[in-house]
C-alpha positions as CSV (number, residue, x, y, z in Angstrom):
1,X,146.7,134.4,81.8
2,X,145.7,131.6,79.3
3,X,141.8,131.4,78.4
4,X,141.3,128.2,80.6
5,X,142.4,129.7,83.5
6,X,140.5,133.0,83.1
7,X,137.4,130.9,83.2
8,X,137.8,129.1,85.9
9,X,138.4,132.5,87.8
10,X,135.5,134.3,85.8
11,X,137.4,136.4,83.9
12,X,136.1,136.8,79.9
13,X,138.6,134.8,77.8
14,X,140.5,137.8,75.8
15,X,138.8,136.5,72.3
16,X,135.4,138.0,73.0
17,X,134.7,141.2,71.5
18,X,133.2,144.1,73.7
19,X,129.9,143.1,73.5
20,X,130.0,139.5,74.4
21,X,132.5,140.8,76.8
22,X,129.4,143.0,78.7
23,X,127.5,139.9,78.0
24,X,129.8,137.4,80.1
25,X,129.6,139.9,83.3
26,X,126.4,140.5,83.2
27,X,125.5,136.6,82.9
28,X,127.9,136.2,86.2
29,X,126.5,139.0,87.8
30,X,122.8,137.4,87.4
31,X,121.8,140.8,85.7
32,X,119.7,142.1,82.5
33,X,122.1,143.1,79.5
34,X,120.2,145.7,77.6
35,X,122.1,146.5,74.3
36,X,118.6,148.5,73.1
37,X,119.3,152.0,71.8
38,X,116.4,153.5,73.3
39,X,114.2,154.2,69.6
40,X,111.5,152.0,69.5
41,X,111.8,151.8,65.7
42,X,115.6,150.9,65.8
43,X,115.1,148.4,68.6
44,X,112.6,146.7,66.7
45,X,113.8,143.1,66.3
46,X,111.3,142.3,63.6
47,X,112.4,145.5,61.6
48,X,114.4,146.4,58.9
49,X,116.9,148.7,60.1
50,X,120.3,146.8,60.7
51,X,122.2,146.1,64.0
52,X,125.7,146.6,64.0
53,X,128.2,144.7,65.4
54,X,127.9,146.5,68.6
55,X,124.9,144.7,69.4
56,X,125.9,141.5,68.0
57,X,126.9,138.3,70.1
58,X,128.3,134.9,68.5
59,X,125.7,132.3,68.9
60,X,129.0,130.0,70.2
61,X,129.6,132.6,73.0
62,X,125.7,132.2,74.1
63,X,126.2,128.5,73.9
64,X,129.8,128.5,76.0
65,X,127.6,130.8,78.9
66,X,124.6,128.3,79.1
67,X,126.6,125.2,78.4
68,X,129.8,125.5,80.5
69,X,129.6,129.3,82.1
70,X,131.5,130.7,84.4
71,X,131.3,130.9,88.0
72,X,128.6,133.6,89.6
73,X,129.7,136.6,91.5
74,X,129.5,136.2,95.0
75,X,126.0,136.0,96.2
76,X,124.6,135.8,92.9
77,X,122.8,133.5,90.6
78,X,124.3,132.9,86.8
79,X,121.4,133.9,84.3
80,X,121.4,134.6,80.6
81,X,119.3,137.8,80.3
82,X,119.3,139.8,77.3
83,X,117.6,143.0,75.8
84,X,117.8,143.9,72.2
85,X,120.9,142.1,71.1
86,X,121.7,140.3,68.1
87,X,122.3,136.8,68.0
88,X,124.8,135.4,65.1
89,X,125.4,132.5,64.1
90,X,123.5,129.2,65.0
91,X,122.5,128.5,68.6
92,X,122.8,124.6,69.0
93,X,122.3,123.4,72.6
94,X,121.1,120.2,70.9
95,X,121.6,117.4,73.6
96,X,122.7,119.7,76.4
97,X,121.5,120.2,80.4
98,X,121.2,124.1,80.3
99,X,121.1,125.1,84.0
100,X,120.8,128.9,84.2
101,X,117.6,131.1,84.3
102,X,117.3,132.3,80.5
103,X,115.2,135.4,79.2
104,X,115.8,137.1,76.0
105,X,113.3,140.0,75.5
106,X,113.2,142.1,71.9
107,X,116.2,140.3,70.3
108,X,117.1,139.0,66.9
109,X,118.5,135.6,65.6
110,X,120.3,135.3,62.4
111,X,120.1,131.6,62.3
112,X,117.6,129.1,63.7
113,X,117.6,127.9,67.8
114,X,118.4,124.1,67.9
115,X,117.1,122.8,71.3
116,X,116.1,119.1,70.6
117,X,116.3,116.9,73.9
118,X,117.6,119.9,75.7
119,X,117.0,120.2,79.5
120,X,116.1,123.4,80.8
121,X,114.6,125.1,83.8
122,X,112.7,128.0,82.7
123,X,113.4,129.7,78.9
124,X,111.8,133.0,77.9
125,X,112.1,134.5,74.5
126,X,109.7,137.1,74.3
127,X,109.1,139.3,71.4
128,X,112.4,137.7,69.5
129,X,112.8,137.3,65.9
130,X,113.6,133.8,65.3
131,X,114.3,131.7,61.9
132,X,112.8,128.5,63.3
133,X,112.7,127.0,66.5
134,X,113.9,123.3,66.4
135,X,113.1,121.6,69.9
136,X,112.1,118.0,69.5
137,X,111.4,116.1,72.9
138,X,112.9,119.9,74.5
139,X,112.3,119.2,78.6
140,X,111.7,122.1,80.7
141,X,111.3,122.3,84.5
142,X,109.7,125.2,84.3
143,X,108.1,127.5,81.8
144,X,108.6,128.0,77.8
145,X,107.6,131.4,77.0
146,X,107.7,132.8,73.3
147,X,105.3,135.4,73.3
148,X,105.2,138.4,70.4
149,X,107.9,136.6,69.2
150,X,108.1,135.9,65.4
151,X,109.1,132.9,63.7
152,X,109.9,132.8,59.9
153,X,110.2,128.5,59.2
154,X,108.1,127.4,61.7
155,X,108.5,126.0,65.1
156,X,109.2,122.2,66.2
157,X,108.2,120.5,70.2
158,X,107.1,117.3,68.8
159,X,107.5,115.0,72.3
160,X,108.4,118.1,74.0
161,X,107.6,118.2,78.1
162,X,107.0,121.7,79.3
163,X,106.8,121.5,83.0
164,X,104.1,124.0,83.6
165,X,102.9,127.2,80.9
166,X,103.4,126.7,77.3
167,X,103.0,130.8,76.5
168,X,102.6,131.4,72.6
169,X,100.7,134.7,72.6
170,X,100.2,137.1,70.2
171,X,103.3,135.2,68.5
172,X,103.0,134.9,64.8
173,X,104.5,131.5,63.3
174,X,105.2,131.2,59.4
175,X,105.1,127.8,57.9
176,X,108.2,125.0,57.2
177,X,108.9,123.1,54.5
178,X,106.2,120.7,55.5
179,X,103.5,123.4,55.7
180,X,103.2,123.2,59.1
181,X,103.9,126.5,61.7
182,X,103.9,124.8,65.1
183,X,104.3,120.5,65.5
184,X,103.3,120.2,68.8
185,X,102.5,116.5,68.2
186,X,103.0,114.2,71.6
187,X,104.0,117.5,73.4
188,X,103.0,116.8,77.5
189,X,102.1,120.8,79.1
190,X,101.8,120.2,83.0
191,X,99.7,123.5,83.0
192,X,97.9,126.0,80.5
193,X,99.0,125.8,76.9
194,X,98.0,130.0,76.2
195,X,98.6,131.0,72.2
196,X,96.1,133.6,72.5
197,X,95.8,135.6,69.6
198,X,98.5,133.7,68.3
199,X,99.1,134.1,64.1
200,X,99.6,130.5,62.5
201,X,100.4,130.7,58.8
202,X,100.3,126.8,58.0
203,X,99.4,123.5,59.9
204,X,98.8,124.2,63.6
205,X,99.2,120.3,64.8
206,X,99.0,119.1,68.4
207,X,97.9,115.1,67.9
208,X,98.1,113.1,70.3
209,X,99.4,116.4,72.9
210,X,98.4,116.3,76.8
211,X,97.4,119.9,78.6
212,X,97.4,119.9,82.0
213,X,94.9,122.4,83.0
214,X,93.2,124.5,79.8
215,X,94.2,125.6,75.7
216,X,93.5,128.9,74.9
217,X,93.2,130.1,71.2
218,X,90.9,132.5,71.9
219,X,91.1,135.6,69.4
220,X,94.0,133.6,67.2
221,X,93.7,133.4,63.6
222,X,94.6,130.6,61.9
223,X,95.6,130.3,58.2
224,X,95.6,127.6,56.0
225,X,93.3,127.9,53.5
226,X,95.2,126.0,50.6
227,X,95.4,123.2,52.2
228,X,93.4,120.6,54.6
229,X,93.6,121.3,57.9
230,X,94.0,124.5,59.5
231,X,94.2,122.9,63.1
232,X,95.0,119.3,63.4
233,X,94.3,117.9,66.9
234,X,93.0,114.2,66.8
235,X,93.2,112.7,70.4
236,X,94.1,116.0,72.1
237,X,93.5,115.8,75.9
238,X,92.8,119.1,78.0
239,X,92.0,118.3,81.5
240,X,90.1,121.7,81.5
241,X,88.6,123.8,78.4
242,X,89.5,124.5,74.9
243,X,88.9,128.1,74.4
244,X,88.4,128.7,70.6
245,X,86.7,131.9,71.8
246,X,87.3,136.4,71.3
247,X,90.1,137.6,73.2
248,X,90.0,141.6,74.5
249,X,92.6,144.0,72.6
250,X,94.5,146.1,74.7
251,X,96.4,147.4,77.7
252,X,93.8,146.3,79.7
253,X,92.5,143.4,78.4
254,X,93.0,139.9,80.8
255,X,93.5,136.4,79.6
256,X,90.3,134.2,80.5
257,X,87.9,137.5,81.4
258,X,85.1,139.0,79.7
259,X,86.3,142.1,77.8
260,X,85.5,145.4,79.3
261,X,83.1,147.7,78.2
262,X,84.7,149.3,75.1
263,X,88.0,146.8,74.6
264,X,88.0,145.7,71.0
265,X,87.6,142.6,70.6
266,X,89.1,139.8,68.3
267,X,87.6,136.5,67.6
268,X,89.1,133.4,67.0
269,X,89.2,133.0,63.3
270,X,90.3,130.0,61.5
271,X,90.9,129.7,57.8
272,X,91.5,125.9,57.0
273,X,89.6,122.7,58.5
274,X,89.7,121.7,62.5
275,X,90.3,118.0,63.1
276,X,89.8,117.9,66.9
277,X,88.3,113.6,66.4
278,X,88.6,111.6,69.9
279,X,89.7,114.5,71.8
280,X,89.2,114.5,75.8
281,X,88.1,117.7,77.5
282,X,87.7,117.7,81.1
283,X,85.4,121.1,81.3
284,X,84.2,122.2,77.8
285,X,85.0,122.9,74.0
286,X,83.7,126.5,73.8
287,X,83.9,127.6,70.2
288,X,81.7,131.2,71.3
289,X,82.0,133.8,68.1
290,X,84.4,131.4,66.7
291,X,84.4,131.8,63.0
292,X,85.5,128.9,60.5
293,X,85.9,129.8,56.7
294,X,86.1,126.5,55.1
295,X,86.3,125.2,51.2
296,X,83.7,122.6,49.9
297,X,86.4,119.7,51.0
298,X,87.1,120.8,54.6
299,X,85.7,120.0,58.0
300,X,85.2,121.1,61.0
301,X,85.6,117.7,62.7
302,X,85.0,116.5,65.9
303,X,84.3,112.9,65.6
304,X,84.1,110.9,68.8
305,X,84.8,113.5,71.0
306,X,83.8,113.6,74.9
307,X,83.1,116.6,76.8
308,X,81.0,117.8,79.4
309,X,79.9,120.7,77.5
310,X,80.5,121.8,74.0
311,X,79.6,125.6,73.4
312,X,78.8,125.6,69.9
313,X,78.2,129.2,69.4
314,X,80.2,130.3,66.4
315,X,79.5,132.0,63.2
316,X,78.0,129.2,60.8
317,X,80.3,127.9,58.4
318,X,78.9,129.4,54.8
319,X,80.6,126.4,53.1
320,X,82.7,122.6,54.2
321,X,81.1,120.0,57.1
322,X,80.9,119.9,60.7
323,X,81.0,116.3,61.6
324,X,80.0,115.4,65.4
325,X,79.9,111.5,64.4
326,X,80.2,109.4,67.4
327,X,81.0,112.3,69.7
328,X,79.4,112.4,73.6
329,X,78.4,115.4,74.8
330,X,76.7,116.0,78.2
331,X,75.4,119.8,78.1
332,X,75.0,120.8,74.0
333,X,74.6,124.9,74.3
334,X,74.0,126.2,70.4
335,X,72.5,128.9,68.5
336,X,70.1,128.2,65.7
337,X,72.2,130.4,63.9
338,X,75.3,128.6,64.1
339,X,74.4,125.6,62.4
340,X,75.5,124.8,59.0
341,X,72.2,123.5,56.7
342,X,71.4,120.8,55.0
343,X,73.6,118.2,53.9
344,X,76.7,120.0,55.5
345,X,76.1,118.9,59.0
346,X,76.4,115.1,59.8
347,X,75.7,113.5,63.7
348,X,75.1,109.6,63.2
349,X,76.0,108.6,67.0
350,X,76.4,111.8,68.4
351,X,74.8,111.6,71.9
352,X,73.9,114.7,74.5
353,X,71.8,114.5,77.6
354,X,70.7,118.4,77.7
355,X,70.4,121.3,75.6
356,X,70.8,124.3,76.5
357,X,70.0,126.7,73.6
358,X,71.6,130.6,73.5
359,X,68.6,132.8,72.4
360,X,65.4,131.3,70.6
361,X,65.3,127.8,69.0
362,X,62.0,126.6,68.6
363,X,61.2,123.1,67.7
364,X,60.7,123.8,64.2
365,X,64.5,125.1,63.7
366,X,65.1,122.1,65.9
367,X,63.8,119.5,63.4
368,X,65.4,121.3,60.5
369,X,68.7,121.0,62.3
370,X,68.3,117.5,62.7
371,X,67.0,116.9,58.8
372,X,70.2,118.9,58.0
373,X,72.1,116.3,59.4
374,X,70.4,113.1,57.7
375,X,70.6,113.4,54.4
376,X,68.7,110.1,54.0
377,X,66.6,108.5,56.5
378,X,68.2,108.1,60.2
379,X,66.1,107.3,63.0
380,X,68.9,107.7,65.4
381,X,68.7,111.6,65.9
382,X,65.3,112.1,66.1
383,X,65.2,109.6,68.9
384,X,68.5,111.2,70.4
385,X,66.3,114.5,70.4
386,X,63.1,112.7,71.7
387,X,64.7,111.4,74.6
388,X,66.5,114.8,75.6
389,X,63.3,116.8,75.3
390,X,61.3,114.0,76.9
391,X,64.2,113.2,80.3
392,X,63.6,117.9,80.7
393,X,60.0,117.2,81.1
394,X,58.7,118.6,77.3
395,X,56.8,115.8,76.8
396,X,54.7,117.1,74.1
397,X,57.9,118.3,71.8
398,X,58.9,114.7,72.0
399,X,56.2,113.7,70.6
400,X,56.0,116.4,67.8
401,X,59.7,114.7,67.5
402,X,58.9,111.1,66.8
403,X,55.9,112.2,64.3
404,X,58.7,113.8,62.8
405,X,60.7,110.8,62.3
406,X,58.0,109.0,61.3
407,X,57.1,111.1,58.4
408,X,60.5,111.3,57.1
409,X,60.5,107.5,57.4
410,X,57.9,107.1,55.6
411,X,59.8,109.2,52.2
412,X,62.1,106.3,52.0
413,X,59.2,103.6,51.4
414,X,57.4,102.2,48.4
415,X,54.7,103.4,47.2
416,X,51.9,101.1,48.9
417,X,53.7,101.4,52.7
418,X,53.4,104.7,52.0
419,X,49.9,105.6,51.0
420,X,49.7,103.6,54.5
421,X,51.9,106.0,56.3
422,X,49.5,108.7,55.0
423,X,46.7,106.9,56.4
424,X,48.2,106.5,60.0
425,X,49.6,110.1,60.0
426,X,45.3,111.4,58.8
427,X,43.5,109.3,61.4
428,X,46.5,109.1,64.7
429,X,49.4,111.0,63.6
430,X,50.9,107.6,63.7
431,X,49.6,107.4,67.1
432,X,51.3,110.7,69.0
433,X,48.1,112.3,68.5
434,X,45.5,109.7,69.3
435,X,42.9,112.2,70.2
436,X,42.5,112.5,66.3
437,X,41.1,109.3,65.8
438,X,37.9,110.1,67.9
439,X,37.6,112.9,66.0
440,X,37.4,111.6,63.1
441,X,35.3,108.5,64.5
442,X,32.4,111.8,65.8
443,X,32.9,112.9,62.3
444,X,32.0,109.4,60.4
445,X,29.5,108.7,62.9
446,X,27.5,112.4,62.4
447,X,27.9,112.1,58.7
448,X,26.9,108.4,58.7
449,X,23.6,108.9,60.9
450,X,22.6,111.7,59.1
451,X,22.8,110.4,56.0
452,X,21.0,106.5,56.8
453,X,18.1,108.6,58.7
454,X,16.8,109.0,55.2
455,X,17.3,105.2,54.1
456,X,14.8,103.3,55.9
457,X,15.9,100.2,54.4
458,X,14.1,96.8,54.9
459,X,14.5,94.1,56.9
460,X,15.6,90.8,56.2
461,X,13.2,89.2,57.7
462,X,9.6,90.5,59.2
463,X,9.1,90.2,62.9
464,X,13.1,89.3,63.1
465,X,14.8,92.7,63.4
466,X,15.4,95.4,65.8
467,X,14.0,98.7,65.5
468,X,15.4,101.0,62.8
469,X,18.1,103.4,64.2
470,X,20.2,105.5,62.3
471,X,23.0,106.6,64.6
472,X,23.4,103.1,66.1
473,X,23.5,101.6,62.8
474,X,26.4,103.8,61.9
475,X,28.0,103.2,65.0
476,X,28.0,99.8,64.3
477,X,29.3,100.2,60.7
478,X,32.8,102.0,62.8
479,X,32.7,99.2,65.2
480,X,34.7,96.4,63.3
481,X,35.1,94.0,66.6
482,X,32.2,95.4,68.2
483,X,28.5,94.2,67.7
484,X,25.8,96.6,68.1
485,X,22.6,94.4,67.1
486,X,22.2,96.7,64.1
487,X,24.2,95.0,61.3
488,X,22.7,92.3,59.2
489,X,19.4,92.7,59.8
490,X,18.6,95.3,56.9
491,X,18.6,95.4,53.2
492,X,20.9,98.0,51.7
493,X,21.1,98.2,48.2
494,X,22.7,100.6,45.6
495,X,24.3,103.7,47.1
496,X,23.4,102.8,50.7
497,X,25.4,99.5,50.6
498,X,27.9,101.3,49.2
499,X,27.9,103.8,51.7
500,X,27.8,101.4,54.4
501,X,30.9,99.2,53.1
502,X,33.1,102.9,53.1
503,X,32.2,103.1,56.8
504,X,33.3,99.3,57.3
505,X,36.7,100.0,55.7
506,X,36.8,103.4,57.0
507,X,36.2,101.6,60.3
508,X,38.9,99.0,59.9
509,X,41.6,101.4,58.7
510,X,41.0,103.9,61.7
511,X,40.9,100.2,64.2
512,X,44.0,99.6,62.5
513,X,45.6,102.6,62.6
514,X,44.8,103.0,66.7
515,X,46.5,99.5,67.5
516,X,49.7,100.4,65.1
517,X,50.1,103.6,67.4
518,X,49.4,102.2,70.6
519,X,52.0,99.1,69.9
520,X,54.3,101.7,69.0
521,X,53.7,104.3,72.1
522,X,53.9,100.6,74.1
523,X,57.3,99.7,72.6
524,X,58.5,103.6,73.4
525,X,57.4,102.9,76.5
């Protein structure tokens, strides 16, 4: 029987050794074929104890099955489903329309898995040791699962279109040539992208990717530390959430659920800069426990970013920048504690309509975390803050805000516009406390009516004057636009008219200080 015609009637061509042999009937029979020995140390793909040829299929044979296979059995459905065998050789299907199921659980790859512009339905290689995964613009129907697998050079689905999950759990991805461990760039997931306690060792890059439904790195770590960017992400689109959150260790631990009593938890841990800048988020960005260890030059950068909530409740960075420049947040949920300080935190045109603080923030911290953030004079944040505190009804924190922002205003002035500031802030608190200028008015007015009850100055002229009253001639000292019918009618020389031309001016500047404040609480207004 030649070889063509013992394909066409199912038969393995006689060139295939025993194992790929087993293989071939098991992939017309639609079944698992499970070359494991049964010792979980020996079947370990990712050790260092040798297969033998025994468990060791030609990547061509693989290739011939998914490619061109032969006819099922009758009643079944051809699949390629393998347990702990070894792959030699290089699997290309570069190109090619791969229509069988395939699911390769605990196996080993000599060589690296070419798939660019493949078609598939649904591919599964779960805990596989794999040189590099090569699957540029890759489409699958269905799902691409890699879980605990391991790959040495890196893995490549720039363009790719997964048709619903993207699974990259607990897999742990070296870096290429390039530095990077996964290029996801332009890659389309119609569902949930899930690398959960996933183990990137170089670039993580996903710019310009589209996820259907939600990203989950929570409890991955991510290395990168010699170089920029740990996670590069610009224009990344979730429909959902970005989880850069723990994840729960164990049997009995669930994806997306709070951690039972007792299950260790790991956090999402990330050694290299974030660039997540104009980034989409349908639900959130929740960085909860996240922790960023960053050098002087790196960032944790989400620049023009929009999101309904951002969850900003990570471990602050001890070193590097978070940069929310330009980004629109509705709900901002933080900790006071997980703000970077001064000079390492930068916000010009970040906008939020709420906050929503974890534990105790009071508006002290609150101020300090917007001076962080304004290394010189900005007015924009302090009014950002204002506004928030002021539209949730905490009128008097807004104010406490603005006084703020005046008086590190008035730091940046010359000398003379400040010495004004100084005045305004004594006498109104440049007008946010205008209660303070009646105060001191009482205070003037007491001091001045004591003190001209032992004057008894003369008149100007005899039989011309009112009678001589103390109080109201103080009163009409304060008074600039005001006339009392006590000024100009007496004689005050030495200290007295010395005295009374301090009230005049102390008169004028406190006049003058009340209209600046009320034109400014008008033009608030």
């Amino acid at each position: 029987m030649s070889e063509e015609t013992g394909l066409r009637a199912g038969d393995p061509p006689e060139s295939l050794t025993a194992a790929e042999a087993g293989m071939w009937q098991a992939f017309r029979n639609g079944s698992v074929y499970d070359l494991s020995s049964g010792d979980t140390v020996l079947d370990d793909p990712h050790g260092l104890h040798p297969w033998g040829p025994e468990r060791t299929v030609r990547a061509r044979v693989v290739c011939w099955l998914l490619l061109d296979g032969p006819p099922a059995l009758a009643g079944r459905v051809p699949s390629l489903k393998l347990v702990g065998v070894q792959v030699s050789g290089t699997v290309d299907l570069a190109g090619g329309t791969v229509e069988p199921y395939v699911e390769l659980r605990g196996c080993r790859f000599e060589r690296e898995i070419l798939l660019p512009e493949t078609r598939f339905t649904t591919v599964r290689l779960v805990d596989c040791s794999i040189p590099r995964l090569e699957a540029a613009r890759l489409h699958t129907e269905g799902d691409l699962h890699l879980p605990r697998s391991r790959f040495h050079r890196g893995i490549r689905l720039t363009d790719a279109q997964i048709g619903t999950d993207l699974l990259l759990n607990q897999a742990v991805v070296h870096r290429d040539h390039s530095g990077r461990s996964i290029a996801g760039d332009g890659m389309t997931v119609g569902q949930d992208l899930q690398a959960e306690m996933l183990e990137s060792h170089g670039e993580l890059s996903l710019r310009g990717a589209q996820i259907g439904v939600s990203l989950s790195l929570r409890g991955a770590r991510l290395a990168n530390p010699s170089a920029r960017l740990a996670l590069n992400a610009p224009q990344l689109t979730v429909e959902r959430t970005l989880y850069l959150t723990p994840a729960g260790v164990g049997a009995h631990a669930m994806s997306g659920m709070t951690p039972a009593r007792g299950t260790r938890v790991q956090r999402f841990d990330c050694q290299g800069g974030v660039r997540l800048d104009d980034g989409r988020f349908g639900d959130a960005v929740d960085l909860e426990d996240a922790r960023f260890t960053l050098t002087d030059d790196q960032e944790l950068s989400l620049r023009r970013v929009q999101t309904p909530e951002l969850r900003f409740l990570g471990e602050h960075p001890a070193r590097g920048r978070v940069v929310l420049s330009g980004a629109r947040i509705v709900n901002l949920m933080d900790r006071a504690d997980s703000w970077p300080g001064p000079g390492r935190l930068h916000m010009g045109g970040f906008s939020y309509e709420n906050l929503v603080p974890r534990g105790p923030f009071p508006l002290a911290e609150r101020l300090e975390w917007v001076a962080a953030a304004t290394a010189e004079y900005n007015p924009e944040p302090y009014e950002r803050l204002a506004t928030v505190l002021r539209a949730g009804g905490e009128d008097e924190d807004a104010r406490e805000v603005l006084l703020a922002k005046q008086r590190r205003r008035r730091e940046s002035l010359p000398l003379a516009a400040k010495l004004w500031g100084y005045a305004q802030d004594w006498t109104v608190a440049y007008g946010y406390r205008p209660g303070r200028a009646a105060v001191w008015m009482a205070v003037l007015w007491a001091a001045g009516s004591v003190a001209f009850a032992y004057a008894a100055p003369p008149p100007l002229k005899r039989g011309e004057h009112p009678a001589w009253d103390p109080a109201l001639f103080a009163l009409d000292l304060l008074l600039p636009l005001i006339d009392l019918g006590q000024v100009g009618f007496w004689r005050l020389s030495g200290g007295w008219q010395w005295l009374a031309t301090a009230m005049i001016l102390l008169g004028w500047i406190l006049a003058t200080a009340v209209a600046a404040g009320a034109t400014r609480l008008l033009r608030r207004g």
